[in-house]
N, C-alpha and C positions, 0 to 999 in steps of 0.2 A: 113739517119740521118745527120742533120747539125752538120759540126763543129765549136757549137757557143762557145764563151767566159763567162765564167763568168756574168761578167759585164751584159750580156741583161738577165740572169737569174734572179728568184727569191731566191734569196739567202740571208739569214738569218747575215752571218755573215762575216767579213771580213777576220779570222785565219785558211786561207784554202791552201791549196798544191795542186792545181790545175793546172797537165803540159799542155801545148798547143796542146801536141796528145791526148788529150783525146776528144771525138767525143759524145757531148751530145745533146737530143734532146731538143723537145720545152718542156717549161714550167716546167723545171727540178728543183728542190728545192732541194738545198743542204744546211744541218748547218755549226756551226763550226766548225774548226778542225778536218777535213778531209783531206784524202790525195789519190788523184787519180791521176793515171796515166797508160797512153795508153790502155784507155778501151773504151766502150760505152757505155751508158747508155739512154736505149730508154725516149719517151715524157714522163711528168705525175708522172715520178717516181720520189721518196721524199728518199734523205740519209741521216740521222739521223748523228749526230753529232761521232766525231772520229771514223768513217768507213774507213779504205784504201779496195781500190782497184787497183789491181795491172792490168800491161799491157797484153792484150790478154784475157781478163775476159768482158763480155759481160753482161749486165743488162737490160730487156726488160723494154716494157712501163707500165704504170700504176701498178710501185710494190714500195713496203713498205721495205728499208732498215734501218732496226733499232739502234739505237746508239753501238759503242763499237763491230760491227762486222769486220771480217775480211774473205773479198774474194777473195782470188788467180788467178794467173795465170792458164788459162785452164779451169775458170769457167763460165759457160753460164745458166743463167736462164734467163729464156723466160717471156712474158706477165700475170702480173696481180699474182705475187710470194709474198706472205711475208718471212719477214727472221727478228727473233726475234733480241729482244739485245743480246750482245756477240756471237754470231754463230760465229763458224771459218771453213771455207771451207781447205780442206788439199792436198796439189798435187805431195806430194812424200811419195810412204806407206815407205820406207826406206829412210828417210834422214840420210846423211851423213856429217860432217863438212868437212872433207880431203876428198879428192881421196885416189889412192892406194900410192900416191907418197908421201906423207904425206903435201900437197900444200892443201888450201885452196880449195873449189869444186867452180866451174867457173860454167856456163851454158851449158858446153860442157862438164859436168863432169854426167850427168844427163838429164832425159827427163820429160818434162811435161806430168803428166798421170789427163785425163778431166773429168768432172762433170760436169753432165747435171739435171738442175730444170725444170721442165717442167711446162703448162703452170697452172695456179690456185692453186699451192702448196701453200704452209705453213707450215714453218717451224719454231718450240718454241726456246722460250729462251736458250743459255746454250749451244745450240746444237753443235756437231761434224762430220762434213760431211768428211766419207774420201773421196778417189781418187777413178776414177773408177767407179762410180757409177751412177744409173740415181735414181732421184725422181720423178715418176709416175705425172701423171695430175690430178690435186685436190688432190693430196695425204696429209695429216698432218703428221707433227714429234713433237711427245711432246717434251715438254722441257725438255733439258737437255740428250736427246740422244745423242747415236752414231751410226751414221749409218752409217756401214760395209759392204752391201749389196745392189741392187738395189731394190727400194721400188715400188711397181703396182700401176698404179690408181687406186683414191680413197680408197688405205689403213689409215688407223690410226695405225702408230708405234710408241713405246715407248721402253725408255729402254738402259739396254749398254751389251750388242752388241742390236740394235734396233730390236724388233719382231713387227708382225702384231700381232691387239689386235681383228680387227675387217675391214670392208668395212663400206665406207660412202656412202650416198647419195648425188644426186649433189643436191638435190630438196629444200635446207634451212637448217636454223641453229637447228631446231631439227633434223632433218632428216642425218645432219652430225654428231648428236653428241654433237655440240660445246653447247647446252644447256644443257646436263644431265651428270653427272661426267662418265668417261671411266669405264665398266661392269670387272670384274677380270676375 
């Protein structure tokens, strides 16, 4: 992955927080008012306007970051992932503000615990990814989940705490479902 600048990018807008570690590929389209830093983000991929991603969060190529999401430290999605609007990825199941000392919690106060998107997922609107977890290849998360748990390929989960409703096929958008409403 090059570490290119801004500038030779496609990029929509000029009210961006873009640090100079950040390690983006070719033909990266970012909007406005984003905030990145120390991550990566593979070719192809499109960040939707007020996304941060923070340092040590990883974004493969050709995926769909949708406005108003937030990706943490410790998160890695792979090739060709949507992640609706507002999604927040989460990397501490127990946050804390203090330590035991009653001091502010520092980065030595706590460990980054990771999250893995694997490759062809899809992830709705709304959603809540904790720590810990993996989301399966092809899997879907409707909107508005929470997922608590590590998700299989090609499930369709919904829900809070998020359940399998059913398996998808990789074979098309009937065949996944995405054309006929989710069976109870």
């Amino acid at each position: 992955m090059e570490n290119t600048r801004p500038e030779k990018q496609q990029n929509s807008g000029i009210c961006q927080c873009i640090a100079s570690d950040v390690k983006l590929g070719e033909d990266v389209k970012i909007y406005s008012f984003v905030n990145l830093y120390g991550c990566e983000i593979g070719g192809r991929t499109k960040i939707g306007a007020f996304v941060e991603i923070q340092k040590g969060a990883k974004v493969g190529a050709d995926c769909k970051i949708s406005s108003h999401s937030f990706i943490c430290e410790g998160v890695t999605i792979e090739d060709r992932v949507f992640v609706g609007h507002q999604v927040v990825f989460i990397n501490d199941r127990y946050p804390k503000a203090a330590n035991a000392n009653g001091q502010l919690q520092t980065e030595a106060d706590w460990v980054v615990q990771p999250t893995l998107v694997k490759h062809g997922a899809s992830i709705g609107s709304g959603s809540v990814i904790l720590c810990n977890v993996t989301i399966g290849e092809n899997a879907i998360v409707g909107a508005g989940s929470v997922v608590t748990k590590d998700v299989p390929a090609d499930a369709v989960v919904a829900g809070n705490p998020a359940r399998i409703l059913r398996y998808s096929q990789r074979t098309g958008r009937e065949a996944c479902g995405q054309a006929r409403p989710i069976a109870s």
